[in-house]
C-alpha positions as CSV (number, residue, x, y, z in Angstrom):
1,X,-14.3,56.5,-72.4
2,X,-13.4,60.1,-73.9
3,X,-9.8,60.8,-74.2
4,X,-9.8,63.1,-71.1
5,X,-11.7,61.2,-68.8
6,X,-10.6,57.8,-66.5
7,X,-12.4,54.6,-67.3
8,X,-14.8,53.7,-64.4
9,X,-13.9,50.1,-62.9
10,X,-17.6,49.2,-64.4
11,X,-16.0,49.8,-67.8
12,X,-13.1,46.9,-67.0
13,X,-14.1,44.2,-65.0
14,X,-16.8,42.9,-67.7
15,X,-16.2,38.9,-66.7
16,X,-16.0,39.7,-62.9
17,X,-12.9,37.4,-62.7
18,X,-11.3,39.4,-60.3
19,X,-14.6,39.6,-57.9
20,X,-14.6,35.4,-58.4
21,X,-11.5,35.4,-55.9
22,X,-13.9,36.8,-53.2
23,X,-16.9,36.1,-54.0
24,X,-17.5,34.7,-50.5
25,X,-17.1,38.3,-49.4
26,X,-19.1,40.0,-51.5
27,X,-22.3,41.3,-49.1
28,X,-22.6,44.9,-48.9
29,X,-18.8,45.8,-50.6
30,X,-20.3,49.5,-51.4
31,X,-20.4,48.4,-55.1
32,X,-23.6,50.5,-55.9
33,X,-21.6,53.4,-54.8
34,X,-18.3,52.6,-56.8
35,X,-19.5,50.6,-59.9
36,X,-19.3,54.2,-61.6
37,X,-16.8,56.1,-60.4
38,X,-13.0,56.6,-62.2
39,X,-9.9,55.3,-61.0
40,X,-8.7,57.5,-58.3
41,X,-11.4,59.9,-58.4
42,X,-12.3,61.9,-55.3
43,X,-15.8,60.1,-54.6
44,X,-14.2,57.0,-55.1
45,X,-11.8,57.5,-52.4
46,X,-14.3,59.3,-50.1
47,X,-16.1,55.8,-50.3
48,X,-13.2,54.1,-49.7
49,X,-12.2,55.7,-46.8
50,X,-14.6,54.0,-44.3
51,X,-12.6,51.0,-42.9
52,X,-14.3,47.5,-44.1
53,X,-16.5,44.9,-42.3
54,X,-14.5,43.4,-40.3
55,X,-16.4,40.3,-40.3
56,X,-15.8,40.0,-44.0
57,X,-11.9,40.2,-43.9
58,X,-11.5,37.8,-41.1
59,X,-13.0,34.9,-44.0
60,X,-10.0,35.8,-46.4
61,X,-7.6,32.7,-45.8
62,X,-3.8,33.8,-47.2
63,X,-4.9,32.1,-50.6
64,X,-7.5,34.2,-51.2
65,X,-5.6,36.9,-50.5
66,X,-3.0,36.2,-53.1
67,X,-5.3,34.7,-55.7
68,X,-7.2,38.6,-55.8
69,X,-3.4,40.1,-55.7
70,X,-2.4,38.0,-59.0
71,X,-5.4,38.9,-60.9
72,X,-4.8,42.5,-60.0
73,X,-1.3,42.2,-60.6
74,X,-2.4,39.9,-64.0
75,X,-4.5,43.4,-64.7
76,X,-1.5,45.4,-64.3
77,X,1.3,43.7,-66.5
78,X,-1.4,43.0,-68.8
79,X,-2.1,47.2,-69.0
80,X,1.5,47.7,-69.2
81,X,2.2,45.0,-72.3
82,X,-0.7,46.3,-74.7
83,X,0.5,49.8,-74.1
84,X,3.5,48.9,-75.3
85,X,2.6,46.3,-77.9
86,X,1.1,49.0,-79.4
87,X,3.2,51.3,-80.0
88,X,2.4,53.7,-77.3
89,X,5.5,53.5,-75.2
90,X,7.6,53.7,-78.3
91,X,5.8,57.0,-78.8
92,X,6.8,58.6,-75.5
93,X,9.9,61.0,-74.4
94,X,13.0,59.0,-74.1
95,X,12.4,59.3,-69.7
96,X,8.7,58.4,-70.1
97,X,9.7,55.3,-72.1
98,X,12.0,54.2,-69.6
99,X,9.2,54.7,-67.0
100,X,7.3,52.5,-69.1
101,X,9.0,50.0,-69.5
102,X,10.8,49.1,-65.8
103,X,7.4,49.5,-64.3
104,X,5.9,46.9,-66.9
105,X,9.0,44.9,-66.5
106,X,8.2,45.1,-62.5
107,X,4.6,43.8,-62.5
108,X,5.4,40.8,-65.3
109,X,7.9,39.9,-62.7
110,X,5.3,40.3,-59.1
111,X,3.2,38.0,-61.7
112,X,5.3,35.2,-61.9
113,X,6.5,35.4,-58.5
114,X,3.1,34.8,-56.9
115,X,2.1,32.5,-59.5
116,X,4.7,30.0,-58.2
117,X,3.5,30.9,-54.7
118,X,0.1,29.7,-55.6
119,X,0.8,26.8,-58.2
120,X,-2.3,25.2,-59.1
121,X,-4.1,27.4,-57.4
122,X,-3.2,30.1,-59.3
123,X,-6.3,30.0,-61.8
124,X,-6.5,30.8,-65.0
125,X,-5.4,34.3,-66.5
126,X,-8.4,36.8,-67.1
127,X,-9.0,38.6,-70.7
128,X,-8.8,42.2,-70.7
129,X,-10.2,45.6,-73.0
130,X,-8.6,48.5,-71.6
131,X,-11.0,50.5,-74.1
132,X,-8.4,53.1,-75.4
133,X,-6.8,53.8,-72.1
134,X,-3.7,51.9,-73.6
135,X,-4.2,53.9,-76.8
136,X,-2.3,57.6,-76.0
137,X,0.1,58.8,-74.0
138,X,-2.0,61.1,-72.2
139,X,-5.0,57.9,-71.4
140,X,-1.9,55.6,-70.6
141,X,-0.5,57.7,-67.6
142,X,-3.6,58.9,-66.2
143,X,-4.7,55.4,-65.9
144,X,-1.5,54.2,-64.6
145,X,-1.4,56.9,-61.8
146,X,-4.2,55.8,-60.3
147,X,-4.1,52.3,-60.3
148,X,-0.3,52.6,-58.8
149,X,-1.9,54.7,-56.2
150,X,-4.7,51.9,-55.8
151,X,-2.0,49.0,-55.5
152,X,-0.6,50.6,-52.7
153,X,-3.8,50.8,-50.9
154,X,-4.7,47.1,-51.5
155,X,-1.6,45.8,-50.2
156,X,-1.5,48.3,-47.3
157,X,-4.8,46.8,-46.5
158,X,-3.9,43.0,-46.8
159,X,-0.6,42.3,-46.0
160,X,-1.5,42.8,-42.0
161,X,-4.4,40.0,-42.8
162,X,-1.1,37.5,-44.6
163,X,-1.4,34.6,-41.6
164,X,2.0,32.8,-42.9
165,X,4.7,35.4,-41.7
166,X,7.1,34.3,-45.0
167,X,4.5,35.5,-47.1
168,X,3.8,38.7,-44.8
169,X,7.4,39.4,-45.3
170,X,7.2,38.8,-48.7
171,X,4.1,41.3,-49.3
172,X,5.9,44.0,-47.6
173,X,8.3,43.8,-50.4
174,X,5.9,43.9,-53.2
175,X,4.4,46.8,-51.1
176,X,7.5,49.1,-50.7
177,X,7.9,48.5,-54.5
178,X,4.8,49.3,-55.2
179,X,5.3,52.8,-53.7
180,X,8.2,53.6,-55.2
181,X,6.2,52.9,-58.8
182,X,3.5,55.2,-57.4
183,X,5.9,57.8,-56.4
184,X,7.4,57.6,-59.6
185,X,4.0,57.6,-61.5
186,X,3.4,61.4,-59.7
187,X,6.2,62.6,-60.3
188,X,5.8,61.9,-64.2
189,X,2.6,63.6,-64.3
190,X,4.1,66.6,-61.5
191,X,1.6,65.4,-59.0
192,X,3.1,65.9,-55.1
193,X,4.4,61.9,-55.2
194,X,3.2,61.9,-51.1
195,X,0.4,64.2,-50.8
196,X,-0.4,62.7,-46.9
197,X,1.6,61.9,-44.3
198,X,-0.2,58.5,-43.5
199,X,-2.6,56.4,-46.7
200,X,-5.8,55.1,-45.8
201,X,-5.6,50.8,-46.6
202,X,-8.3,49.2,-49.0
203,X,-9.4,45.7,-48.2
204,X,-10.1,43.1,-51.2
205,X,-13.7,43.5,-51.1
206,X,-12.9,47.1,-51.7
207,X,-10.5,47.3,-54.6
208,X,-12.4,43.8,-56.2
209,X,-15.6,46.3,-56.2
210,X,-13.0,49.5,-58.1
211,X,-11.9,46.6,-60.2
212,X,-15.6,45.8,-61.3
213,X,-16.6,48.9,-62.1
214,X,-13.5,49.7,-64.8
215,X,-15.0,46.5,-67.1
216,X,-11.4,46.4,-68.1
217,X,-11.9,42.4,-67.4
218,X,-13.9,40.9,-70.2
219,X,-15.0,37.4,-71.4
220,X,-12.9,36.6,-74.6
221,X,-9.7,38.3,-75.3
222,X,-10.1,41.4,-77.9
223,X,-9.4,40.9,-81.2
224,X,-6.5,43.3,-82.5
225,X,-3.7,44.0,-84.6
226,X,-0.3,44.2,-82.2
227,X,2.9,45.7,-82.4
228,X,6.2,43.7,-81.4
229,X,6.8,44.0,-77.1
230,X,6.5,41.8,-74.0
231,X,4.9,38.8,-74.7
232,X,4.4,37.6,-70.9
233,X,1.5,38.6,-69.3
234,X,1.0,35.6,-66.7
């Protein structure tokens, strides 16, 4: 990944853990069309923009639901604790820091919550290589922009699809949080934080597809030298 380009989901999602929550699903998920394209880039969302099988989301029981939102959530915190393990936060404006750190704060906490949801279910944690996007200031927010804006679209997409009203209420929690990272996110970079009046919802097999194509998700853990920060990651 050059240092002014977004890492493709191919480039993430190297053990497919997060496409092993909905597996079931997997059929024609458009992944030939996404496996390359960048976080948040327009052909990506052009893609994504045609509504999902329907057939295929009506197989997603409420656990697999969740189970995809923890690994993606597992993605997130894990994004936001390297960045600042090594030393990258530390290295931003006094605001951007702050940024930093509540949203990283916010997505260790949306890990353990659904965690206890799922219990033994819950699976275990997924390794991750971010491949430099953890690295600079510059990689860090970019990357963080989009999957913010992506976050929003999943849970847009599956909280209609939660069957257990508790946990539908629940979700819509998560999701107004969510936005408000999002917002936030634009408003660091000076993007228009609500460019639309209305977002377009991703379903699982969707975003699990993004995901895959980032090959932030790899077999074994990297090997590195950190900095003091977070420990939890979930």
């Amino acid at each position: 990944m050059t240092e002014h380009a977004l890492p493709t989901l191919g480039e993430i999602d190297r053990d497919e853990a997060l496409l092993e929550a909905v597996a079931e699903l997997h059929g024609d998920t458009r992944a030939d069309f996404l496996r390359k394209a960048a976080i948040g880039s327009g052909a990506m969302l052009a893609v994504l923009g045609a509504p999902a099988a329907a057939a295929a989301a009506s197989r997603l029981s409420d656990t697999d639901i969740l189970r995809f939102g923890l690994r993606f959530e597992r993605l997130q915190a894990s994004f936001y604790t390297e960045a600042d393990s090594t030393g990258t936060v530390k290295r931003m404006s006094a605001e951007k820091q702050r940024w930093a750190e509540t949203l990283g704060a916010h997505e260790r906490a949306h890990v353990r919550i659904i965690k206890q949801i799922l219990g033994s279910k819950a699976g275990p944690r997924p390794f991750f290589n971010f491949h430099g996007a953890t690295e600079s200031d510059a990689a860090f927010t970019r990357t963080t922009v989009a999957m913010e804006d992506l976050t929003v679209a999943l849970l847009t997409g599956v909280t209609p699809q939660i069957h257990d009203r508790r946990l539908t209420a629940a979700l819509f929690g998560l999701l107004t949080v969510e936005a408000r990272h999002a917002a936030w996110a634009r408003n660091v970079v000076g993007t228009t934080p609500s460019a639309r009046a209305f977002d377009d919802p991703r379903s699982v097999p969707d975003v699990s597809s993004i995901i895959d194509d980032t090959h932030f998700i790899v077999r074994r853990p990297q090997v590195r030298r950190r900095r003091s920060g977070p420990r939890f990651t979930g």
